[in-house]
C-alpha positions in Angstrom: 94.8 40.2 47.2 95.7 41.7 50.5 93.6 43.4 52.9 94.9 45.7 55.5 92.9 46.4 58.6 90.5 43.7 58.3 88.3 43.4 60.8 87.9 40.4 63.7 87.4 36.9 62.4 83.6 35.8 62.5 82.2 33.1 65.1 83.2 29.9 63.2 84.1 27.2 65.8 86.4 25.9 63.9 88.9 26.9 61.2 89.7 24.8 58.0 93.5 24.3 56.9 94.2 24.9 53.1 95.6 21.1 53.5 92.2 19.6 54.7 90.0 22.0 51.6 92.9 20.4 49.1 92.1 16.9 50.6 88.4 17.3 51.1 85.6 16.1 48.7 83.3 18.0 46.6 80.7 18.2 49.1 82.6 19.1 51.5 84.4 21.4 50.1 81.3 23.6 48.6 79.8 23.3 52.3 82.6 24.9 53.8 83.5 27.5 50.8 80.4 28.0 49.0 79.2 30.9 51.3 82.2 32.6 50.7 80.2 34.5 48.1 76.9 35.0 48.5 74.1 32.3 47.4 76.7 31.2 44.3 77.9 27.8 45.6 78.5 27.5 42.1 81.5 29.5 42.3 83.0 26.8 44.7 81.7 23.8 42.8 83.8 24.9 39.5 87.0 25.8 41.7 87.3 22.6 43.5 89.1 20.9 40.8 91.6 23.2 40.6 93.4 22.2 43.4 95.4 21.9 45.1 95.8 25.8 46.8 99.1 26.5 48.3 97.6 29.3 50.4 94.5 31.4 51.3 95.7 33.8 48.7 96.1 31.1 46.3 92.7 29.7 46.7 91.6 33.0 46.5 92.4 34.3 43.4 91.4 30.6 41.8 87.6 31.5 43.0 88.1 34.8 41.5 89.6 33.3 38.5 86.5 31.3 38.1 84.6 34.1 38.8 86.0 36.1 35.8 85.8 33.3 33.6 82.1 32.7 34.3 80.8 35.2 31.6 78.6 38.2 31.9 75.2 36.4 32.7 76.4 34.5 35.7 78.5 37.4 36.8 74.9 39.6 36.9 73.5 36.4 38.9 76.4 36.4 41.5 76.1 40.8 41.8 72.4 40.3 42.4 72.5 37.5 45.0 73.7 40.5 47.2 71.1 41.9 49.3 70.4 45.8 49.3 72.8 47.6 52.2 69.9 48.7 54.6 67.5 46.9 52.3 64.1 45.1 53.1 65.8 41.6 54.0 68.2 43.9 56.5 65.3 45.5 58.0 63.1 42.2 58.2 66.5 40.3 59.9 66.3 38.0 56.6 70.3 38.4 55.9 73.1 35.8 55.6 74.9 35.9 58.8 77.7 36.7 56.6 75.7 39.8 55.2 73.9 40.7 58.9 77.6 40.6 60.6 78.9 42.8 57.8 76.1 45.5 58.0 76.5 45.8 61.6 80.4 45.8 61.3 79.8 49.0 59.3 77.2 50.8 61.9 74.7 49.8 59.1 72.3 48.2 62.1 72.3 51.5 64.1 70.6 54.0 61.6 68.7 57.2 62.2 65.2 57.3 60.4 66.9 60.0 58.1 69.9 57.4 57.0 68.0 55.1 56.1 65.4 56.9 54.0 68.7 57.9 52.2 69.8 54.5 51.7 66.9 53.4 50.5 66.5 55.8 48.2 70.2 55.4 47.0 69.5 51.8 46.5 66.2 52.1 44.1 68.2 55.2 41.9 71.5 52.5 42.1 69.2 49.3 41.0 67.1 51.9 38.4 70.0 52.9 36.9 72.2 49.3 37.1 69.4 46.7 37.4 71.3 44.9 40.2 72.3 46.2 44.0 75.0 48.1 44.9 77.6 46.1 46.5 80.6 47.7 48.5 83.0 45.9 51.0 81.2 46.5 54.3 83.6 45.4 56.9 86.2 47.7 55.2 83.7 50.8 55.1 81.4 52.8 57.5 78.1 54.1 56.9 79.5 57.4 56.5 82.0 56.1 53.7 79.1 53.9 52.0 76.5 56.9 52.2 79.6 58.9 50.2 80.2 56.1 47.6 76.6 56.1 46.1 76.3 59.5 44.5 79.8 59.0 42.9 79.2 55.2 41.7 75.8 56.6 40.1 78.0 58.4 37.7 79.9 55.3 36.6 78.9 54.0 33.0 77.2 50.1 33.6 80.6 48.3 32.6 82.2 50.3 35.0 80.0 49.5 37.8 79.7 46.1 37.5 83.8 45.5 37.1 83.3 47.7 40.8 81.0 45.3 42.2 82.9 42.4 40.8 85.9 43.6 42.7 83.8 44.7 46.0 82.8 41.1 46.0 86.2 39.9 45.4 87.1 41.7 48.7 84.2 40.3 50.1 85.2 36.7 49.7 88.6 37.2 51.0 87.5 38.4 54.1 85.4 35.9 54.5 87.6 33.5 53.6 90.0 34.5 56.1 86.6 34.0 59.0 86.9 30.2 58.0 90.5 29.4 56.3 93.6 29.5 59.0 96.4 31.2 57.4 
């Protein structure tokens, strides 16, 4: 998968080679990769014997791979690892760095009272309806874009909404693959 427009790289002091993750050991190798999507190490645990990766992309689409194998149960576990966009962990400062960089990237830090009464109530109809949060690329949306997406995602059937999520995530991971994985 390739993303246009992505935004800066995050504040990683150093960046991994696809060489040193196909050389490196399990442990290692889940350190570096298992935040790539969020609080599912297991995702880079399973993936790590399928190397070696002959590129970012490649690697990629193996932890989506594993991903899609995974089955529906840990595929609801990995959608609601996510945290709520404007939820209570963003307003308590209880995000990822991933996730708190992300939000901010999208203007999601900088809210009016009125935007975030919307997004909170847009989260508890999305989670009443779904039964997990509603995930959506951040860094590749604005608040304005995400406030748009909710009403029109509410009218997707359940399958469809979590094949969305899957593939928001999926978008996700790249990106933040590319903050730790020189290309």
């Amino acid at each position: 998968m390739v993303i246009g427009n992505c935004q800066g790289r995050g504040n990683h002091a150093l960046l991994h080679s696809i060489p040193e993750l196909n050389r490196s050991q399990r442990e290692q190798f889940v350190r570096l990769i298992g935040p790539v999507f969020e609080h599912s190490p297991w995702i880079s645990e399973q993936t790590w014997p399928k190397r070696p990766f002959a590129d970012l992309d490649a690697l990629h689409e193996s932890l989506c791979q594993t991903v899609r194998d995974a089955g529906d149960e840990k595929q609801l576990s990995l959608i609601r690892a996510h945290p709520d966009l404007v939820g209570k962990a963003a307003l308590a400062g209880a995000l990822t760095a991933a996730s708190n960089s992300e939000q901010a990237s999208a203007g999601l830090d900088k809210l009016s009272p009125e935007e975030i009464a919307a997004f909170q109530k847009y989260n508890a109809a999305y989670r009443e309806k779904f039964g997990f949060p509603f995930v959506i690329c951040a860094r590749l949306n604005k608040k304005e874009a995400i406030l748009k997406a909710f009403p029109l995602r509410l009218e997707h059937s359940r399958p469809e909404e979590i094949k969305t999520a899957l593939e928001e995530i999926g978008k996700i991971a790249y990106l933040r693959l590319r903050d730790i994985v020189q290309t």
